[in-house]
C-alpha positions in Angstrom: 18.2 -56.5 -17.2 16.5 -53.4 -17.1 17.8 -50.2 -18.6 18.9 -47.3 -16.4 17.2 -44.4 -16.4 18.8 -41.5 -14.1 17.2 -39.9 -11.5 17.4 -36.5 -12.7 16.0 -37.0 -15.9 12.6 -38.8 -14.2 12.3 -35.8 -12.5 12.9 -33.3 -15.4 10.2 -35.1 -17.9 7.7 -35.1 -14.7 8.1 -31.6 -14.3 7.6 -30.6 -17.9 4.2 -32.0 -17.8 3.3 -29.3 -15.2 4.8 -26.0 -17.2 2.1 -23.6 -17.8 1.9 -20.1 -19.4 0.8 -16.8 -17.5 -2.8 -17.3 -16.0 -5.3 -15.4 -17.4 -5.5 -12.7 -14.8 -2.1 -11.4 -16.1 -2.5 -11.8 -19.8 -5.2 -9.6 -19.2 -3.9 -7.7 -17.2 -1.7 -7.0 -20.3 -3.6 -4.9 -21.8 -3.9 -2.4 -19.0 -3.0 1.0 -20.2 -4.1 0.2 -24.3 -6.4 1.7 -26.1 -10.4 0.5 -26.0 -9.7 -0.1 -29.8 -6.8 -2.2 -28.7 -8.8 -4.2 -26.8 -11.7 -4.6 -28.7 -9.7 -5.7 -31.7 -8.2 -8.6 -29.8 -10.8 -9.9 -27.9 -14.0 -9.0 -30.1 -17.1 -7.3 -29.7 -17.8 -7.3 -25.7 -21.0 -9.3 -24.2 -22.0 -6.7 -22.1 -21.1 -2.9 -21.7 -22.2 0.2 -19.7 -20.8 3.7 -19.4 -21.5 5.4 -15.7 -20.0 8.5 -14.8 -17.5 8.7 -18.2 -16.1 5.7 -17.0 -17.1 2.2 -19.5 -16.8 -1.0 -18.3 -16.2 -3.6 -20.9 -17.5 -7.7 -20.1 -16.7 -10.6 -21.4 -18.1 -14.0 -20.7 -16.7 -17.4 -21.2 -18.8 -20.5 -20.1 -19.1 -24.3 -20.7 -21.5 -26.8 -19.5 -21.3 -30.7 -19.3 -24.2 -33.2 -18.4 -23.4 -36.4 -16.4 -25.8 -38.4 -16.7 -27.1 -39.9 -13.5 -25.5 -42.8 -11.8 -29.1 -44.4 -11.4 -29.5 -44.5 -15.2 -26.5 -46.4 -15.8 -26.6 -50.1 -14.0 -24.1 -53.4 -14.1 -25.2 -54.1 -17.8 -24.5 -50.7 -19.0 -27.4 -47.9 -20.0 -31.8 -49.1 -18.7 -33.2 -48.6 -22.5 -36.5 -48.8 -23.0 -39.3 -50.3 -25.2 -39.7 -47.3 -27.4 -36.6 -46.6 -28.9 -34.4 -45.0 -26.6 -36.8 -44.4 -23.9 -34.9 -44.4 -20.6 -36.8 -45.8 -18.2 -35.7 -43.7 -15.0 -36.6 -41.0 -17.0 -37.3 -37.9 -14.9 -34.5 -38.3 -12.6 -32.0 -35.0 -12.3 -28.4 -35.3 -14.0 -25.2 -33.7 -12.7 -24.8 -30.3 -14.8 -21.4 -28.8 -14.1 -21.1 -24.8 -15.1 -18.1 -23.3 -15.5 -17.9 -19.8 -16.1 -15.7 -16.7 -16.3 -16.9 -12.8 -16.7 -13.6 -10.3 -17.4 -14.6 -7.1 -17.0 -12.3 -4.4 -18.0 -12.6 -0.5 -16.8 -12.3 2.0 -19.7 -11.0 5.5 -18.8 -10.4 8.1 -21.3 -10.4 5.6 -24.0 -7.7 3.8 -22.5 -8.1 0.1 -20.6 -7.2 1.3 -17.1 -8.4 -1.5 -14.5 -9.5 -5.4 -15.4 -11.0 -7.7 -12.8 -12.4 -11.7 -13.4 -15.2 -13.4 -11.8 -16.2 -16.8 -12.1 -15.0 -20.2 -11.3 -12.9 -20.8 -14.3 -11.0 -17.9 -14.3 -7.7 -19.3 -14.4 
């Protein structure tokens, strides 16, 4: 006999695999209206940063990459090695590189974070 498990309580543990905190657009969003020192003190020194017309605009980059290896190096009985160690054999052919990147930019104005935008296609 099998044990009963009540609807409700399928549904509850299957939906407490999906709960997620605020995105990143809002945390950052956070810090809008805090001072540049603020700012700088959570998140570190900024990658990139330019002043134009009083106003500073603050960058930060985040970025990973991951090589998958190409499907034509990998046959039935598992990886083509070859005679010298290692040596693939269909050496030369192009792997899959997968970028993902995010640039948040925040907008400095009279020293205080007033504007915060993100870019990228792991901005989330």
């Amino acid at each position: 006999m099998r044990p009963f498990v009540p609807l409700f309580a399928v549904l509850a543990l299957s939906l407490a695999g999906c709960a997620t905190g605020p995105g990143l657009q809002s945390r950052m969003a956070a810090y809008i209206g805090a001072p540049e020192a603020t700012l700088v003190q959570a998140l570190g020194v900024p990658d990139k940063q330019i002043t134009v017309n009083g106003e500073t605009y603050l960058a930060y980059m985040r970025s990973q990459a991951q090589i998958q290896p190409n499907p034509a190096l990998i046959g039935p009985m598992g990886p083509y090695w070859g005679p010298y160690g290692g040596t693939v054999y269909a050496a030369g052919l192009p792997s899959n590189i997968l970028v993902w990147s995010c640039e948040i930019t925040f907008l400095v104005r009279d020293g205080k974070v007033a504007g915060v935008t993100l870019k990228g296609n792991d901005c989330n």
